[in-house]
N, C-alpha and C positions, 0 to 999 in steps of 0.2 A: 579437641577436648573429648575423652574418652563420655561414655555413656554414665557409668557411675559418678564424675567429675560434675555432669549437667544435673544429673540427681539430688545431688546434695547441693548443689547451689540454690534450685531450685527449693529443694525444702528450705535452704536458709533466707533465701525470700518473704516465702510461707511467715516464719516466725517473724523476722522482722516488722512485715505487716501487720502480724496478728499485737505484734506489740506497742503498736501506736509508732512505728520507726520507717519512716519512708526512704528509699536511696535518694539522694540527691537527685539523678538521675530523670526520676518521677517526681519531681513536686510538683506542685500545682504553680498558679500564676505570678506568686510572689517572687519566685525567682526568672520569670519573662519567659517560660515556657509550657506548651500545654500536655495535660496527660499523655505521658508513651514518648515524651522528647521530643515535640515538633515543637520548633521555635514559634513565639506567639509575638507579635510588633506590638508595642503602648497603645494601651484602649486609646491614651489620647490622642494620636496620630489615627488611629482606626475610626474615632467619633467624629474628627473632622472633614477624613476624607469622605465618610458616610452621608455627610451635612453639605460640605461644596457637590459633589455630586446630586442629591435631591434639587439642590438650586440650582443646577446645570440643565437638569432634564427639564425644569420650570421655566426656565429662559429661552432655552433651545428644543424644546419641546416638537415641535413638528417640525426643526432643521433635521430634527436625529432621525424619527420616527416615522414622520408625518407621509402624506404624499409629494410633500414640497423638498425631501430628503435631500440635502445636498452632497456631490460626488467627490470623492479623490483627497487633492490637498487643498481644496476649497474649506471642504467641509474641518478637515484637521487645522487649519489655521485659524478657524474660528473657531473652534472646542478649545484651543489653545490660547487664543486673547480672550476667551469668557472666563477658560480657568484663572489666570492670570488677574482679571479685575476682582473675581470673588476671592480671594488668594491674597489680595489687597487689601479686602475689607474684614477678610477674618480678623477676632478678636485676639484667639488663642495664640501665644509666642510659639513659633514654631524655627528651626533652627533652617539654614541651609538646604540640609539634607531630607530635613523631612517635608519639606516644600518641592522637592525633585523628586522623591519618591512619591506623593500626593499625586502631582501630577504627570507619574507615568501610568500609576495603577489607575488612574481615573481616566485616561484615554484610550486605554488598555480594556477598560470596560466597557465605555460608550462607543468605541473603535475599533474593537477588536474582539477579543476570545478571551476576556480577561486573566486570572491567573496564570493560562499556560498562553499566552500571547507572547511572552519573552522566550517561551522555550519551542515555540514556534519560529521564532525567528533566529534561534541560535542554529547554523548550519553542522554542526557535530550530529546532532540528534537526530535518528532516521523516525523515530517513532516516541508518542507521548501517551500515556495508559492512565487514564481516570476512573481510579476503581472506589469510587462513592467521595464523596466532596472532601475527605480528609487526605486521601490517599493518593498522591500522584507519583507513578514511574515513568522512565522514559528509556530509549536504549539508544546508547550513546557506544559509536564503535562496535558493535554486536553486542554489547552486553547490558545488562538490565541492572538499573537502580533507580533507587527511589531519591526525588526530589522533596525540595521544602513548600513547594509551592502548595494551596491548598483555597477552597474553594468557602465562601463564608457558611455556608450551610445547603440543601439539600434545593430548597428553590433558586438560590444561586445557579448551581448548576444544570438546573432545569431551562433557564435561562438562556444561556448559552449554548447548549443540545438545539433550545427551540430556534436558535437565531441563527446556528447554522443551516437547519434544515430549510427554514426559511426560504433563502437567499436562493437555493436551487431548487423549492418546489414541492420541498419532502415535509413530510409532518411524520409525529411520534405522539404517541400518545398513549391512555391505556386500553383502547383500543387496537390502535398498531404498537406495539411494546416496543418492534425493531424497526432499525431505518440504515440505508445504507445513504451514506451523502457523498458529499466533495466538497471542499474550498474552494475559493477564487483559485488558489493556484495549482489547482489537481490533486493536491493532495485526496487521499481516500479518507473517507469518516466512519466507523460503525458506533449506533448508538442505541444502548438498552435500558430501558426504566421500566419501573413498577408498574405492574408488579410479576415481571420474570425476572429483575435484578432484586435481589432482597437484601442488598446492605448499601443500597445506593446507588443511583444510576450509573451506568458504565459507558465511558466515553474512550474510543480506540481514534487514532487520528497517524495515517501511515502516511508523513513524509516525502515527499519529491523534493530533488535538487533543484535550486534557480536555472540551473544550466543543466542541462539534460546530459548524461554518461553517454561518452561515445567508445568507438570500439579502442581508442586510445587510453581510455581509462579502465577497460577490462584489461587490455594488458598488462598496464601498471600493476592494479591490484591481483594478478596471477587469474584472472578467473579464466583465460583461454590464453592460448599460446600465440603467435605471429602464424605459424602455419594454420592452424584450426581456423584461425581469425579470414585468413584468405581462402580455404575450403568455402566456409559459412557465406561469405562475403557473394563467391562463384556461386553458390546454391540459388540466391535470394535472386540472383539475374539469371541465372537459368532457368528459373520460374519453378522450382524444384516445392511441393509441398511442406510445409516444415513444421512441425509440434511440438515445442516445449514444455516439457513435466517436470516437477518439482514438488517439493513439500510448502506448506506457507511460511510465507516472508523471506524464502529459497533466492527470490530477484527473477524470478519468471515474468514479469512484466518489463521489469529492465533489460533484459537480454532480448525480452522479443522487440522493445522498443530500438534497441540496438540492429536486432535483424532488419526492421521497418528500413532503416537508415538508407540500408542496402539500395532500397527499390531507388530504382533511373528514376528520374526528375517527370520523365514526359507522359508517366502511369498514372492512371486514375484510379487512385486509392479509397477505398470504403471501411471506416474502423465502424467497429458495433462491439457497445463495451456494456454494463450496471451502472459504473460510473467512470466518466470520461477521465482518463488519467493518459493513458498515451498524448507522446510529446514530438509528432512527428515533425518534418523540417522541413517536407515537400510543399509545393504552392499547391497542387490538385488535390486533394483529401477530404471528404464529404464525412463528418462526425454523426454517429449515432449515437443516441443513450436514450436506453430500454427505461421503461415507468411503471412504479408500484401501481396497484388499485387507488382510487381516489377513497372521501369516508364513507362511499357510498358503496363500495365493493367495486367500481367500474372503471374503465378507462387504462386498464393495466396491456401494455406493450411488451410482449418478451424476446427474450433476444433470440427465438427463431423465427418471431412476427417479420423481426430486424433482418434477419440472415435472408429469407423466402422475399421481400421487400429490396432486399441489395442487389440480387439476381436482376432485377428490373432497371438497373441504373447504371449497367452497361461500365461495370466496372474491369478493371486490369487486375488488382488485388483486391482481395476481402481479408479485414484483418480483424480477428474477436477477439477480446481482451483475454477471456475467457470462456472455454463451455464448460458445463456442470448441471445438466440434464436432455432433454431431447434435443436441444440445438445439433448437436451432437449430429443425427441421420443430415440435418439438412446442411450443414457444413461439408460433411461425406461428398455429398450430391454437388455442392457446387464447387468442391476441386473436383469430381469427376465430370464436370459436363463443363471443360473451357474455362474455369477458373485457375489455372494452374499459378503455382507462386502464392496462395493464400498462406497464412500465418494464425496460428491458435496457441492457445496455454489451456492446463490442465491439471488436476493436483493427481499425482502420484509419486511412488516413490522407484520407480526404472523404469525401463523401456518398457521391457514386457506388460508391467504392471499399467503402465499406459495404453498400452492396447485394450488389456483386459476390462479397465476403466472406460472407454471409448466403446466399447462392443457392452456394456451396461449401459451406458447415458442412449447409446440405439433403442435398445429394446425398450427407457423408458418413454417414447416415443408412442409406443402404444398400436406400434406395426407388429404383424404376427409373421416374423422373418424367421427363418432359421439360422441357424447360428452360421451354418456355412457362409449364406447368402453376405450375413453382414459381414463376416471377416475378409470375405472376397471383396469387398467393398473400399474396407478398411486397407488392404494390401496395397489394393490401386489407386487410393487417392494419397496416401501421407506415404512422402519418399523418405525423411527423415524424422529422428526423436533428437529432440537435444534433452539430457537430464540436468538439472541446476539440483544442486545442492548446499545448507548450508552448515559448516561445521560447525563443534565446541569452541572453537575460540573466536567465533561470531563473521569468518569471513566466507562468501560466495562463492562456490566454482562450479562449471560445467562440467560435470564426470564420466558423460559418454555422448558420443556423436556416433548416433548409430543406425543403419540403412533397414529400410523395408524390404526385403527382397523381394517375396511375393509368397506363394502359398507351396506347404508342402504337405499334399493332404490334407486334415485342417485343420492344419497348426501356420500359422503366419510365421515366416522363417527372419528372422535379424543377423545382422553381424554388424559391428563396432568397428569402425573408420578411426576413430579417438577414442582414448580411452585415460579414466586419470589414476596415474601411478603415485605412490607415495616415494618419497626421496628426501633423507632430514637435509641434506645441505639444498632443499630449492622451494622453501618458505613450506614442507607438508606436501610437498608433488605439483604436479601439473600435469598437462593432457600432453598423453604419448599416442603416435600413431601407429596404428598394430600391423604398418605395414601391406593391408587390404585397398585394392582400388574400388570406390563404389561404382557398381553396374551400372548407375545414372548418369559418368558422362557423357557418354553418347548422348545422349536426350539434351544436352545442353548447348551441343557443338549450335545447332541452329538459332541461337541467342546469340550466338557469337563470346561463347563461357569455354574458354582452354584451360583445364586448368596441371599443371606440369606433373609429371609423375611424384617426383622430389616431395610433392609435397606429403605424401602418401608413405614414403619410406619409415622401416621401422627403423628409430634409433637409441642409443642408449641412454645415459644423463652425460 
């Protein structure tokens, strides 16, 4: 629709309203939905389950709450035979249907994450966006739309902000405005309220699979090739440095989760994350997760307390979900002094730009280095950059696999082992190799990591 097209609709709006003339579209509750088109359910189905519920928390009251809280399907079988007797004694005729629905939203509540608990549990959706109690998105496939789901009002979702935080430690308030959490199942949680959200608190909640992506499922979905995949594969055992950069929500925790995979069984792995989300496979892996200030200001652990702390625990790898301030020198330090094979992420948008992001988060470190000193630093400890990216029509891929050489001057020298090419018959391109052997396999041979020339060869499509 042209510009002048939305103009004149727009004033035909204009008058409509002005003349006591509503669209259909927008009426109000008589035709069962609420101002702007969100569907609204029968006050009388909404008055009852408002009613079984208060009598649920009365009866069950310190089952749900209490210290006597009970665990698992214990607890769910009995929220379910108490709905069910109150559900019996209701007065109201209530049909089939709206006795099933009563009692999903109701355990949905006292059980779960209520309104967006179905859409948590719907496997399509990587991600669910709560932008004030009315509004819920989700992104479903890479792409973004808006759901029906919606929240009963402003303490509702205050509700459930508080009960996530809860359960891992974290509190929110208008004191701390922001809070980073997790779920039971690793999902990531961001959460803002008043008063730095001004149209309603904001609830982000970034998704993990039941079943963790392996390098079999980057395949499939094109995001690295079968050669790339066996390069990467040789690195992680060769004990090769490796840095993955991306933009957010790129899959940079996926792909390094993916690298993680890599590591031999008989290494004693160390992850240091904000929030625990890595989903490694191995039996030796010792979990860290860094801690806000408490409401006293105190008690705050950062994840270079975490990194300088893992140094001491005699590990094989170190793997940080993330750096994104000073951890940065001290990560440096311990792939240069015997931690070789560590793993990091980082937001940027190329290789280069990842360096230059990395020789920043040093300096904020609050060392008086010179620039040389850190890039020399830099040179030596991260062998490689993997770039993730994610395009317009919502799908992930790695766009450059590209070597550290080492120093030319003081410029830190690169060149690209992989590289991703566009091609309309091969789904938008994939990762070609430019033909470059990296300098580092020498350094691998003593792992016992061959890795054949072939694999390196440039080829066509």
């Amino acid at each position: 629709m042209s510009l002048s097209a939305r103009l004149a609709a727009a004033h035909k709006a204009q008058s409509q309203q002005a003349a006591g003339s509503t669209p259909p579209a927008d009426r109000g509750p008589g035709d069962g939905r609420r101002a702007g088109g969100r569907p609204q359910a029968p006050d009388q189905v909404n008055e009852v389950r408002l009613r079984i519920q208060r009598r649920l928390a009365d009866e069950l009251g310190p089952t749900l709450y209490g210290t006597d809280r009970a665990q698992g399907d214990d607890l769910d079988s009995r929220v379910r035979e108490s709905l069910n007797e109150l559900l019996a004694r209701e007065e109201t005729p209530l049909s089939g249907t709206d006795r099933a629905r009563i009692v999903r939203e109701v355990v949905d509540e006292v059980l779960g994450h209520g309104p967006i608990e179905s859409l948590l549990r719907d496997q399509s959706i990587t991600e669910v966006m709560v932008n004030g109690p009315h509004s819920v998105y989700v992104e479903r496939f890479g792409r973004i739309e808006r759901v029906a789901a919606e929240f009963d009002d402003e303490a509702h979702l205050r509700r459930i902000i508080d009960r996530i935080c809860s359960r891992v430690g974290r509190r929110v308030d208008e004191a701390s405005p922001m809070v980073d959490a997790r779920l039971p199942d690793g999902s990531r949680v961001n959460a803002i309220v008043t008063p730095i959200a001004l149209d309603g608190s904001t609830l982000t909640i970034r998704k993990f699979a039941a079943v963790p992506l392996t390098v079999g499922d980057l395949l499939s979905y094109g995001t690295l090739t079968r050669a790339a995949a066996e390069v990467l594969d040789g690195c992680v055992r060769g004990h090769r440095n490796i840095l993955v950069s991306g933009g957010t929500g790129s899959g940079k925790t996926t792909v390094l989760n993916v690298l993680s995979g890599f590591v031999p069984a008989d290494e004693r792995i160390v992850t240091i994350e904000d929030a625990a989300e890595l989903q490694l496979n191995q039996d030796h892996v010792v979990r860290l997760e860094s801690r806000p200030p408490n409401s006293e200001g105190r008690g705050t652990i950062t994840t270079r307390d975490l990194v300088r702390n893992a140094l001491r625990m005699r590990p094989d790898r170190i793997v940080v979900g993330e750096v994104r301030d000073s951890a940065a020198l001290d990560m440096l330090q311990a792939m240069n002094t015997g931690h070789d094979g560590s793993l990091t992420t980082l937001h940027a948008n190329s290789p280069r730009d990842a360096l230059s992001r990395l020789e920043t988060m040093v300096l904020m470190a609050g060392m008086d280095l010179p620039s040389r000193a850190i890039r020399d630093q830099i040179a030596s400890a991260v062998d490689l950059i993997l770039q993730v990216n994610r395009f317009k029509d919502g799908t992930r891929k790695i766009t450059h696999i590209t070597e550290v050489v080492g120093m030319e001057g003081d410029v830190i020298t690169l060149q690209d082992i992989f590289l991703h090419e566009y091609a309309p018959d091969a789904r938008g391109g994939a990762l070609r190799a430019t033909g470059i052997r990296p300098n580092f396999l020498d350094a691998m041979a003593p792992y016992g990591v061959v890795l054949p020339p072939t694999l390196f060869a440039g080829r066509g499509w």
